[in-house]
N, C-alpha and C positions, 0 to 999 in steps of 0.2 A: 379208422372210421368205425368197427365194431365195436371197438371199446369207448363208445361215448355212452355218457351218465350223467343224470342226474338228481339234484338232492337239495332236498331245503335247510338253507342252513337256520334261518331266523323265522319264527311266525306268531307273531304278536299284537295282542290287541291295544291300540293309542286309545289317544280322548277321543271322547264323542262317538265311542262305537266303533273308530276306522280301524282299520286290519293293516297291518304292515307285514311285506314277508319278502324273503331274502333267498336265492333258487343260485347253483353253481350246476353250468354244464360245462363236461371234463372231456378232454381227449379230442380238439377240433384240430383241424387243418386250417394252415395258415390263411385269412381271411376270411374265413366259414362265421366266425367267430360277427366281425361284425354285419353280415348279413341276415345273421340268426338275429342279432340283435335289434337290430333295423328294423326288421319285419317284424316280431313280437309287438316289439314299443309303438307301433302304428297298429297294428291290430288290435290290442290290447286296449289304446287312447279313442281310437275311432270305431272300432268294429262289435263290441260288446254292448250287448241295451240292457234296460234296465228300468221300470218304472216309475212316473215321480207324478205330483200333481199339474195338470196341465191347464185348470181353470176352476175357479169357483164363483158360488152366486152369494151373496150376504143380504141377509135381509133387510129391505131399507136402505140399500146401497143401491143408489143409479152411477155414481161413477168413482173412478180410484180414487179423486180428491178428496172423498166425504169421510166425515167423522162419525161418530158412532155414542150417544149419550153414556155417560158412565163408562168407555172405555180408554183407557187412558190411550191405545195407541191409534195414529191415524190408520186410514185404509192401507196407503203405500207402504208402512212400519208394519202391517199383520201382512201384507203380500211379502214381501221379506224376510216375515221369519218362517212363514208359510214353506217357501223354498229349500228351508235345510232342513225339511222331512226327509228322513230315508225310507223307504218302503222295500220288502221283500215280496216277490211277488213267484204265484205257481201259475197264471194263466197269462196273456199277453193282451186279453182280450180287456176293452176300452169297461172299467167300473164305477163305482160312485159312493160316495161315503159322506157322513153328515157329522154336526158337532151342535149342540145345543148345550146350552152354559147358562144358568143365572146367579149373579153376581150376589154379595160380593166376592171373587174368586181369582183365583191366579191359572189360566189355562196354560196345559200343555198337551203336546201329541197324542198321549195314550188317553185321553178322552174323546178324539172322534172315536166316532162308531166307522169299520169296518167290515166287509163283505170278509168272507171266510178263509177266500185263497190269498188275500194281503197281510202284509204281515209290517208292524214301526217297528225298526231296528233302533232309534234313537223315541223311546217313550218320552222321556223326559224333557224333550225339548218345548222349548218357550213361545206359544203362540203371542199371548196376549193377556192382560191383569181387563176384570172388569173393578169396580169402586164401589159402585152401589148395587139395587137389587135389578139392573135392568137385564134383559136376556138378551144373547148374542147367539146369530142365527149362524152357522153357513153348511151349505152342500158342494162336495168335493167331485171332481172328474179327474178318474186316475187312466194313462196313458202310457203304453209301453210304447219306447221307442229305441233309437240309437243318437251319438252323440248330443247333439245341444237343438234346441227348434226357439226363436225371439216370437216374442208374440205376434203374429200380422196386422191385427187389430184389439181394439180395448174391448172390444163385445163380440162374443162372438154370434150371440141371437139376441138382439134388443130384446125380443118379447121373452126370452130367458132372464136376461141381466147377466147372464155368466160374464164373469171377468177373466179375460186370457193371460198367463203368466208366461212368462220368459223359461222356458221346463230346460235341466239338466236330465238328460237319463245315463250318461257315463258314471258307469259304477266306480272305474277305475281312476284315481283322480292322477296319480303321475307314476310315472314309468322312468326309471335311471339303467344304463347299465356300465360296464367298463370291464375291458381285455386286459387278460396278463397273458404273455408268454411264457410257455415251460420247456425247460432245456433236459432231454436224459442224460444217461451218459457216455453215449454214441453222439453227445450236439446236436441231435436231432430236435425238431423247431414243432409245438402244439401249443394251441390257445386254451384257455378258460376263462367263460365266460362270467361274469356277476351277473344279474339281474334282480334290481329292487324294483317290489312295487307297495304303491300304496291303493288302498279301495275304501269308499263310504262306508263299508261294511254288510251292505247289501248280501254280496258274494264275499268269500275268502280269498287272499291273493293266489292261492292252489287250485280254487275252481277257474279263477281270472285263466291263469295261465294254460289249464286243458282246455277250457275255450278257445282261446285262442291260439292253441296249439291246432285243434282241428278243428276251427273256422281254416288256416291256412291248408290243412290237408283237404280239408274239400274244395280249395278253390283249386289246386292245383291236380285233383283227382278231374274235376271239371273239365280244367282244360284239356288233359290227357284225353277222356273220353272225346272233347270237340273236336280233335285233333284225326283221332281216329275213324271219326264220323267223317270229316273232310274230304281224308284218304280214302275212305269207301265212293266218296261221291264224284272226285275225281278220276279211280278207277274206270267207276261205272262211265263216266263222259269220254273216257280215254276209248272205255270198248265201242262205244255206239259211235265214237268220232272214225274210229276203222272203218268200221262196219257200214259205214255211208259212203264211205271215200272222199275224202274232206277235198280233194284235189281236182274233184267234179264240177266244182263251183268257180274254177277259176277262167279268167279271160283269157282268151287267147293270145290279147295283144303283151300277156306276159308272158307269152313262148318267145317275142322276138322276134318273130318269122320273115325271112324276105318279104318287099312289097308285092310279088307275083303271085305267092303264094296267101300269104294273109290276103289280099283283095277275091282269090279264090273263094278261100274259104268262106268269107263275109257273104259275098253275094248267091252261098249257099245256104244263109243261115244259122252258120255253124260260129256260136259267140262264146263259149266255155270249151274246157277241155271236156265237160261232158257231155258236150250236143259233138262234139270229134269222135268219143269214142264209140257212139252209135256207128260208126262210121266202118266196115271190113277194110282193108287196102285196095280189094277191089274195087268198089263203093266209090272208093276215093279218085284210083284212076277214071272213074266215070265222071266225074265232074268236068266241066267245062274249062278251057286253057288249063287242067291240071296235071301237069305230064310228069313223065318220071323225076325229076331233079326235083320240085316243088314234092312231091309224096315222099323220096326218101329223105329229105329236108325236116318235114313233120314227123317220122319215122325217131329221126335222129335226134330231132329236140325232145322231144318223149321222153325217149330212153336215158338221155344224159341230162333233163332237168330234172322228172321226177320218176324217174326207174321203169318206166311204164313201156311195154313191148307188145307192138300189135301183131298180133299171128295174121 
């Protein structure tokens, strides 16, 4: 278990900017192996955010279906290529970015205008061709989030016009891994694991995976401490439960008691074992038809149901 490691074996940049990287952990116990795995690959896919555009407004655009003079693509065609922007981002906090264009021209990414802590990882992508000299408006609403959000609505403020997109903010787009067994030569039985992953490029597969190395270490620090918050709280309920005599509360008629003696007691008042224990033995024999056999009856059930012995 101390001798686990690990080490990146591949880390390479693909098309369009994406990051590939290849990660070996050595020296597991049998089954560790795919529980590490497990959890990475769901952390990894669902637990990582990442910023992408979440809505824009076009000028002279009332709705997705509209066209645009001199651009050759329709509205649904620029929402579309709109979405395989990458963006790098330092703050998480909701920004907004603009693009102004007059044709004739071939637009791509690295002509919006951006706020300072954003960053295009893929410039060169393809928004849109205008044809002639018209101008092509839009203003951008960027969004940090985690996994995937479908748009709710097509507006999200009529008197805005923003148009709402379908937003991806998974940086990470797939997660593979696969176990080998290692044999010493004692036949002794340890795993190693693979792990591929791929990312938009956003992040690097090497940040991906400290990510989400301690996203899971703070969940499980989490629990530890809620755990031990618990255990303090039921402590504390355990002492104040003493400390009251939880057994004060209970009726009498679950002593059992003969009927000469339970009818005794009743029409003394006496409905708990804690209106009883106000009670001396003297006290007791003072009660009406309440004679000796009937008091060491109550005496007896005390002491042999709940340990309780009256001097």
């Amino acid at each position: 278990m101390n001798n686990i490691s690990i080490k990146c074996l591949k880390s390479e940049q693909i098309q369009s900017n994406a990051c590939y990287g290849q990660f070996l952990i050595n020296s597991l116990q049998p089954g560790q192996g795919i529980t590490i795995g497990n959890q990475l690959r769901r952390v990894l896919l669902g637990d990582l955010g990442g910023i992408a555009i979440s809505a824009v407004r076009i000028a002279g655009v009332t709705h997705e279906f509209s066209t645009i003079p001199g651009v050759r693509e329709d509205i649904l065609e620029i929402l579309l290529n709109l979405k395989g922007i990458v963006l790098k981002n330092k703050t998480q906090d909701i920004e907004f970015g603009r693009l102004k264009v007059q044709g004739p021209s071939v637009i791509t990414a690295d002509l919006i205008q951006l706020p300072s802590n954003l960053e295009i990882v893929n410039p060169n992508h393809y928004i849109a061709t205008i044809s002639t000299s018209n101008i092509l408006e839009i203003e951008f609403k960027f969004e940090y989030g985690t996994g995937y959000r479908l748009a709710a609505q097509t507006f999200l403020d009529e008197a805005d016009n923003y148009l709402q997109l379908d937003t991806i903010f998974m940086p990470v787009q797939k997660v593979d891994f696969k176990i080998e067994n290692v044999y010493d030569t004692a036949n002794n039985i340890t795993e190693r694991l693979f792990i591929d992953i791929w990312t938009n490029g956003s992040i690097s597969p090497n940040e991906a995976l400290e990510s989400a190395a301690q996203t899971i270490i703070d969940l499980f620090t989490l629990l530890i401490n809620n755990k031990n918050t618990n255990e303090n709280n039921q402590l504390e309920t355990k002492t104040e439960s003493i400390s009251i005599e939880p057994y004060t509360n209970i009726a009498i008629e679950e002593l059992q008691l003969s009927v000469r003696a339970y009818n005794c007691l009743k029409k003394a008042q006496i409905n708990t074992v804690g209106d009883l224990l106000q009670y001396s033995p003297e006290k007791l024999h003072e009660l009406k038809n309440f004679g000796r056999k009937s008091a060491d009856e109550v005496f007896s059930t005390l002491k042999n149901k709940l340990g309780i012995i009256l001097k």
